[in-house]
N, C-alpha and C positions, 0 to 999 in steps of 0.2 A: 419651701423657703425655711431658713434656720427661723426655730420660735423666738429667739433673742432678738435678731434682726428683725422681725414683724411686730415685738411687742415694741422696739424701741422707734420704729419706724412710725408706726401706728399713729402715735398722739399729732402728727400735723395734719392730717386729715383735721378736722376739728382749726386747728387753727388756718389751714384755709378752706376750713370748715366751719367756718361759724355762719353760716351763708345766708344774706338775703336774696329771694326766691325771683324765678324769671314768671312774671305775670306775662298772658296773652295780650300782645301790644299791637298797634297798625305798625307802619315802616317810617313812619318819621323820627328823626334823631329826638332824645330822651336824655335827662340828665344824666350824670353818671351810674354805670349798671356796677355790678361784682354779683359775684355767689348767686349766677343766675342771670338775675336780670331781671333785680330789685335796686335802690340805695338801700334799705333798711337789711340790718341782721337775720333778719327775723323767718325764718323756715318756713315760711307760708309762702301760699301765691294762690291767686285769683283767676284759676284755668278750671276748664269743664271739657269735659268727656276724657277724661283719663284710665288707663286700664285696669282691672280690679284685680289682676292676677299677671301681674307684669313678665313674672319667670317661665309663663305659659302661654306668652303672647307673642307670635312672629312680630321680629320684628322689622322696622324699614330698612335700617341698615345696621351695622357696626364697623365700627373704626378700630381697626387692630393699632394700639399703641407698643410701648414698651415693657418690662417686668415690673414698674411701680407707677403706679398712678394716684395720688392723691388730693388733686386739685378740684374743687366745683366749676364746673363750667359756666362760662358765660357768657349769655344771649342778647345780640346786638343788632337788630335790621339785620335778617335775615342769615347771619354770621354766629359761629358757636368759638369761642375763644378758650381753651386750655390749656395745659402745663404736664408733662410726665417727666420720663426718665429717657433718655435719649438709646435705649437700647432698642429701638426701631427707628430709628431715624438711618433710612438708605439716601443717601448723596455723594455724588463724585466729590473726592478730594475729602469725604468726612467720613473719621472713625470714631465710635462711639467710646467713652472714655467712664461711663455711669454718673456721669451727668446728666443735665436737664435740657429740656426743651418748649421752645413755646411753640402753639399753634394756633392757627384762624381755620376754620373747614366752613363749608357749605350745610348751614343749621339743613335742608331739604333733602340733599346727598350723602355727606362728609366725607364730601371730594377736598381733599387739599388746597388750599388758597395759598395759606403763605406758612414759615416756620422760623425760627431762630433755635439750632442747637446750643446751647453754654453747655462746652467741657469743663471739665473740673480743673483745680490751679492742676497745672502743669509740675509743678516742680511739690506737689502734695498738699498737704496739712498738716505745720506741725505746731506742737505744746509751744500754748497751753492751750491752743483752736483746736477743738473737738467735733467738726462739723462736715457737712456734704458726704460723705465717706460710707453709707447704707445704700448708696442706687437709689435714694427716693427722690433724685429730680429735683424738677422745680417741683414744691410745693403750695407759692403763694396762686391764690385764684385771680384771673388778670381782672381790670380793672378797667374797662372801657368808656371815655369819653368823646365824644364830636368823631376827629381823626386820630383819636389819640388810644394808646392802649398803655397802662402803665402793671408793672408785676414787679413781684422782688425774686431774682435768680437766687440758683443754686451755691453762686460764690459770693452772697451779701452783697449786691447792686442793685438799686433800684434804676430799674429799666422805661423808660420811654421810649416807646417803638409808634412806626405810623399802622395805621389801621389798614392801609393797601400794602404796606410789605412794598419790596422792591419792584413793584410793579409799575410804580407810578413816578420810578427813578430813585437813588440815591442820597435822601435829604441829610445836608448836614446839622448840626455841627460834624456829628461822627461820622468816620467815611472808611471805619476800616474793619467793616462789618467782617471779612471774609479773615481776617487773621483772626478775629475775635471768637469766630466760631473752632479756629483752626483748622480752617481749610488749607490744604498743602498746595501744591503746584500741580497736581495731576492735570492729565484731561480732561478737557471739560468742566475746570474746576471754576469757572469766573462767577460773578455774582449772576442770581437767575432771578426775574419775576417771582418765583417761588421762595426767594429768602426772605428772612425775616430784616426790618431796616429802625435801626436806633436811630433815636433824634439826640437822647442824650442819656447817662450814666451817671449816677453815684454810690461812691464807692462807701459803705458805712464802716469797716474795716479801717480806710486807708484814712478817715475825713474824722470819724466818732473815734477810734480807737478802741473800739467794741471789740469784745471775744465772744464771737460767734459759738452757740452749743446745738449741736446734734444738726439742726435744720434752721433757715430760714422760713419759716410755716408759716408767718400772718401776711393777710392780705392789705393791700393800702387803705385808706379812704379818701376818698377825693372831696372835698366839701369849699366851694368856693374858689378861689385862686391859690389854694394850698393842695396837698397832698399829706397827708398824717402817714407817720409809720412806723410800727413799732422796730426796736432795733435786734432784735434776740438777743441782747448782752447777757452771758448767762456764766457758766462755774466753769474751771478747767477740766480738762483733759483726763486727771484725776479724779475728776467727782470731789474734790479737796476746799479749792479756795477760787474765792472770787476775785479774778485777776484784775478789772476795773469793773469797783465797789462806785466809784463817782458818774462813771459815763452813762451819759441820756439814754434813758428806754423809751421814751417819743421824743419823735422828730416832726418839725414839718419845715415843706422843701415848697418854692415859688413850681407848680407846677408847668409853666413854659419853659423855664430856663434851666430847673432842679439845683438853684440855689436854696443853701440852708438858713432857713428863716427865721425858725424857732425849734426852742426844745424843752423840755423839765428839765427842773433843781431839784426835783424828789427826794435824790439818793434814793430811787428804791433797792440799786443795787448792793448797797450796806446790809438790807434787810431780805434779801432776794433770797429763795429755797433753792432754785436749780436754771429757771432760765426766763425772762421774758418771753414768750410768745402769743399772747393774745392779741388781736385785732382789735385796733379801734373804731369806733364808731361814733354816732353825731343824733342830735335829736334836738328838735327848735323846742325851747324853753321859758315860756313868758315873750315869745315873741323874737328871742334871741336864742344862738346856737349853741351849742354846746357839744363839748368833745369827750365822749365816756373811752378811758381807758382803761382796763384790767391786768393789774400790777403782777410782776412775780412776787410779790411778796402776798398774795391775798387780801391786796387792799383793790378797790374801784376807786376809781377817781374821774370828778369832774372838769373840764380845764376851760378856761375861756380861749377863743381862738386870738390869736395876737395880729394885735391890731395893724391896718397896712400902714408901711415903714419904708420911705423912700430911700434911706439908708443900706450900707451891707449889714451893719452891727445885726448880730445876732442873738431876738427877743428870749424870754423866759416866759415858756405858759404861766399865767396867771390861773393856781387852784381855787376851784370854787368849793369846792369839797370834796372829801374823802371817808369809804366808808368798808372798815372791817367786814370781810364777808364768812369770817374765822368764827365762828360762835368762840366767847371766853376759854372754856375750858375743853377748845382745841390746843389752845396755844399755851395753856396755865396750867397744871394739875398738883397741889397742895404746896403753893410758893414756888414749885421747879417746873422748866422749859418742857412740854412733850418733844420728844425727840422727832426731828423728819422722819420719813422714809425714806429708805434709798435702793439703787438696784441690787446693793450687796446686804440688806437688812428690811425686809418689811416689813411695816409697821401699820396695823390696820385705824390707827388713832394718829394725833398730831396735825398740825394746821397744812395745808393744803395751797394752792398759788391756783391764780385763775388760767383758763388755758382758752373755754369756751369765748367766744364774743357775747358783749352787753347787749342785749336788745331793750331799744329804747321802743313805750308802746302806750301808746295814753297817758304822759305824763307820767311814768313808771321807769324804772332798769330792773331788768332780769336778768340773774349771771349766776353759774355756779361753781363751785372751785375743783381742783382732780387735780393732777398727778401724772407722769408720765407712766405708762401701761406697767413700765420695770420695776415696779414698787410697787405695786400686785394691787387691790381691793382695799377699800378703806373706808370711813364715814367721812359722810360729805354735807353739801349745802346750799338749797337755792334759795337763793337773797331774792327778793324786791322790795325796793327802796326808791324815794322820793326822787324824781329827777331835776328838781328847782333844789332842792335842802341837802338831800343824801341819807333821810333820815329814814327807820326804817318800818315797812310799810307792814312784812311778812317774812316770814323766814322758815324752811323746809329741811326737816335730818333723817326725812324718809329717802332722799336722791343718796346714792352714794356716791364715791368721786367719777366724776366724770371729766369730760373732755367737749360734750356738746353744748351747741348752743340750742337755745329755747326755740320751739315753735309755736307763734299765736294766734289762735284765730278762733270767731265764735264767743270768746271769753274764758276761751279752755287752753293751753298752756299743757304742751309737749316736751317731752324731756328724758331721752335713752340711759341710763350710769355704766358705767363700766360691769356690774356685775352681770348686765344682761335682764337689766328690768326696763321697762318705758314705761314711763309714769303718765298721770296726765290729770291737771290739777284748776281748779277754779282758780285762772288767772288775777281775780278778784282779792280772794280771800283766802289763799294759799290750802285751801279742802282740797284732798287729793280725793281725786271721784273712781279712779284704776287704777290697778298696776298688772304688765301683761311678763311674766317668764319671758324671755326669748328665747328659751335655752342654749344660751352660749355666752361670753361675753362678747362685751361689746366697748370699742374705741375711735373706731376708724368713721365713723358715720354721726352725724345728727340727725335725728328724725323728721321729714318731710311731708308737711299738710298741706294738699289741695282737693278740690273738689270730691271734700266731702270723706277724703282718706289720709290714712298716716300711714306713709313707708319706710321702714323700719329695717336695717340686716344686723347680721353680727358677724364675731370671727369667723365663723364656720360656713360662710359661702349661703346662710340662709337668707333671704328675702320676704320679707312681713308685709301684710295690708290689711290694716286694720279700718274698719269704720270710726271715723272721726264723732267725739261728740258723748257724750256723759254715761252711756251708757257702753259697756265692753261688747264688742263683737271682733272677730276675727274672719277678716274677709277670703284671705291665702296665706299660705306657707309655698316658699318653694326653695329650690338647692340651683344655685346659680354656678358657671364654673369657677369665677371669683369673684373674690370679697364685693362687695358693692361700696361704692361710697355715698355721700349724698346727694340724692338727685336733685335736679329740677326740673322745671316744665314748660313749656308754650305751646299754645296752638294747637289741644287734646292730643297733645306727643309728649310721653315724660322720656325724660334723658337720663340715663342711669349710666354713672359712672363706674368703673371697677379697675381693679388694678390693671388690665390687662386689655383695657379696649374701652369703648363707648358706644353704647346701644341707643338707637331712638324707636320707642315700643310707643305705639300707637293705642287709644284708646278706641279707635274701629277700624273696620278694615280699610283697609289700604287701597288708594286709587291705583289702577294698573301704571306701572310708569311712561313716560314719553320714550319716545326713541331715541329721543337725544338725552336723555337724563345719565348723570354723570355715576359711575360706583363711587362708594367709598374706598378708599383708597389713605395709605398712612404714606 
């Protein structure tokens, strides 16, 4: 793959990557999952008997997808829900165009259930929209509630689909699934049980008047009878100018109908470095919710959710607070501006925009700021800060810019930087107790803790497993054939995502399968 294309690609990983983790559940329906098959951000998950050397363990199956895969998966009763690039997508009447696709497979098999290809605009992208145009697909990680599945496509629509796919018939409102994917007239071309089926669309593009940059990367949050999400409004085409400085970087939409309900007055787009894409996230606070957002400008922000409004008028988040995650003299150096970095200038100083997800954790937020990969290595910073105030609690200039979000469990506090170091610190009191090389860098992954391990890769196709917990051990190394992203887990199965497929590795061996037992199958 060209190095430009993967470094530029790289950073949505992370943004729909900032994942909260799939804990080992029974089958009853569960609030809403993402990044796994958790609500919370947070790279942990509460599974046992996991593999200790995953890159040297048969695995149950894999799932050949397409050339880019960067989405976390997500585990739903018995269902795995992701997002790639539609360059494996085989259907009558459909040609792949490097665009995206969603899928549902069988968490046990990952036999195919259902899929929605999204081709790319037909008629291109053009200035000052700099976006979809790498083959990285859909990036946002889906979003599964009750029968609902919600994702943000590759062409900046936030997508409600049903969780049976057209199997359980064609629900309206939308009914024209089969041009939407661009299906032709061939044979055999009509809708099948195996497509994917919207309930409804919104267009951020056609509704925000947002100029989409590079990817739509963040993942929704669904909290309540809302849906949060951020918008990607980001800089032109040019790397130049901020085409709309005013328009909303969160949104939230009535999640039955995806009417727009509320949004910020921030401006953060005035103050914006290159593009929104962080994930929002929620955390109860005194008893009440709260909505943590991570600014392209390097601010966190709190927002209260808006209150229900039988009206259409569309509310204004109410900020609770707001807190620099910039130390001073990122931003200040002797009365003048530090300059950004850019793809055509790097700059290993200067303030930074948040990209990772907030993990909200005991009354805490954990976030730390980074850079898209094209602006090389830099000094960076992980904040934790009060989640009732926004005040600040601790703060770390040992991470360098990164792109991931935190993982916490035990009281220790995980954290990869772009240079290819993972840290891992007293959640507490911000003491860094390691820091492990990985020799290579690293963008595309946040590090993953369960049962008692941290799995860790980097560019170069390596694969980490480390022992969890204050003291450094190194469990494996191993050479994958591609990149990995970050995994999850259920059910002493960790799921490892990569560009290029999805493995389910087993932490023991494997029961002989049934007769009937389905392959995997793309």
């Amino acid at each position: 793959m060209n190095r430009r294309r993967l470094l530029l690609i790289a950073l949505v990983v992370v943004l729909s990557a900032a994942p909260g983790r799939g804990a080992a559940r029974d089958m009853k329906p569960d609030p809403p999952f993402r990044w796994g098959g958790g609500f919370s951000p947070n790279m942990a998950a509460d599974v046992k008997d996991l593999p200790a050397d995953p890159g040297n363990t048969e695995p149950l199956w894999e799932l050949k997808l397409g050339s880019h895969q960067y989405s976390i998966p997500t585990l739903d009763r018995g269902r795995i829900y992701l997002a790639a690039n539609d360059a494996g997508v085989e259907r009558p009447g459909f040609t792949p165009t490097a665009g995206g696709v969603v899928m549902c497979v069988d968490q046990a098999t990952g036999a195919l259930i259902w899929r929605l290809p999204i081709p790319r605009y037909f008629d291109g992208v053009k200035p000052p929209f700099h976006f979809d145009q790498w083959s990285c697909g859909v990036c946002s990680g889906p979003v599964v509630e009750g029968d609902r599945v919600f994702v943000i496509g590759n062409r900046g629509e936030i997508l409600c689909l049903d969780r049976e796919g057209q199997a359980n018939g064609n629900d309206g409102p939308v009914l024209d699934e089969l041009a939407y994917m661009g299906i032709t007239n061939a044979p055999d071309a009509g809708l099948k049980p195996t497509d994917g089926d919207i309930i409804w669309r919104y267009n951020l593009i056609a509704e925000l008047g947002v100029v989409l940059h590079d990817v739509c990367g963040s993942t929704l949050l669904v909290a309540g009878d809302l849906i949060y999400a951020c918008t990607s409004n980001g800089i032109d085409d040019r790397h130049d100018k901020i085409p709309r400085p005013l328009a909303s970087s969160l949104v939230a939409l009535d999640k039955k109908t995806g009417r727009l309900v509320a949004r910020d007055d921030e401006k953060i787009g005035q103050r914006m470095m290159h593009c929104n894409w962080s994930s929002p996230s929620a955390g109860q606070v005194n008893g009440k919710t709260l909505i943590f957002f991570g600014g392209g400008d390097g601010i966190l922000y709190a927002f209260e959710p808006p209150p229900p409004s039988p009206g259409s008028d569309v509310q204004v988040f109410k900020k609770i607070w707001s807190y620099d995650c910039n130390p001073p003299d990122f931003r200040m150096r002797d009365g003048q501006p530090v300059p950004y970095s850019t793809h055509s200038k790097n700059r290993p100083d200067g303030p930074s925009e948040i990209i990772g997800t907030p993990v909200f954790h005991q009354g805490r937020v954990y976030v730390a700021i980074g850079q898209s990969p094209l602006h090389g290595t830099g000094r960076g910073c992980l904040s934790c800060v009060e989640a009732a105030t926004g005040k600040k609690v601790w703060a770390s200039e040992l991470v360098e810019r990164t792109l991931a979000t935190a993982a916490i469990a035990d009281g220790l506090l995980y954290l990869p930087d772009a240079t290819g170091n993972l840290h891992c610190f007293d959640a507490g009191t911000g003491q860094r107790q390691w820091v492990q090389p990985l020799g290579d860098k690293l963008w595309g992954a946040s590090a993953f803790v369960a049962d008692g391990k941290v799995y860790a890769s980097t560019e170069a196709n390596i694969f980490w497993t480390l022992k969890a917990g204050r003291e450094l051990q190194v469990l494996s190394r191993t050479r994958l054939k591609s990149t990995a992203i970050t995994p999850t887990a259920a059910q002493g199965v960790l799921y490892l995502p990569t560009q290029r497929s999805l493995l389910a590795i087993p932490g023991k061996p494997a029961a002989p399968r049934t007769a009937n037992a389905r392959p995997a199958s793309n």
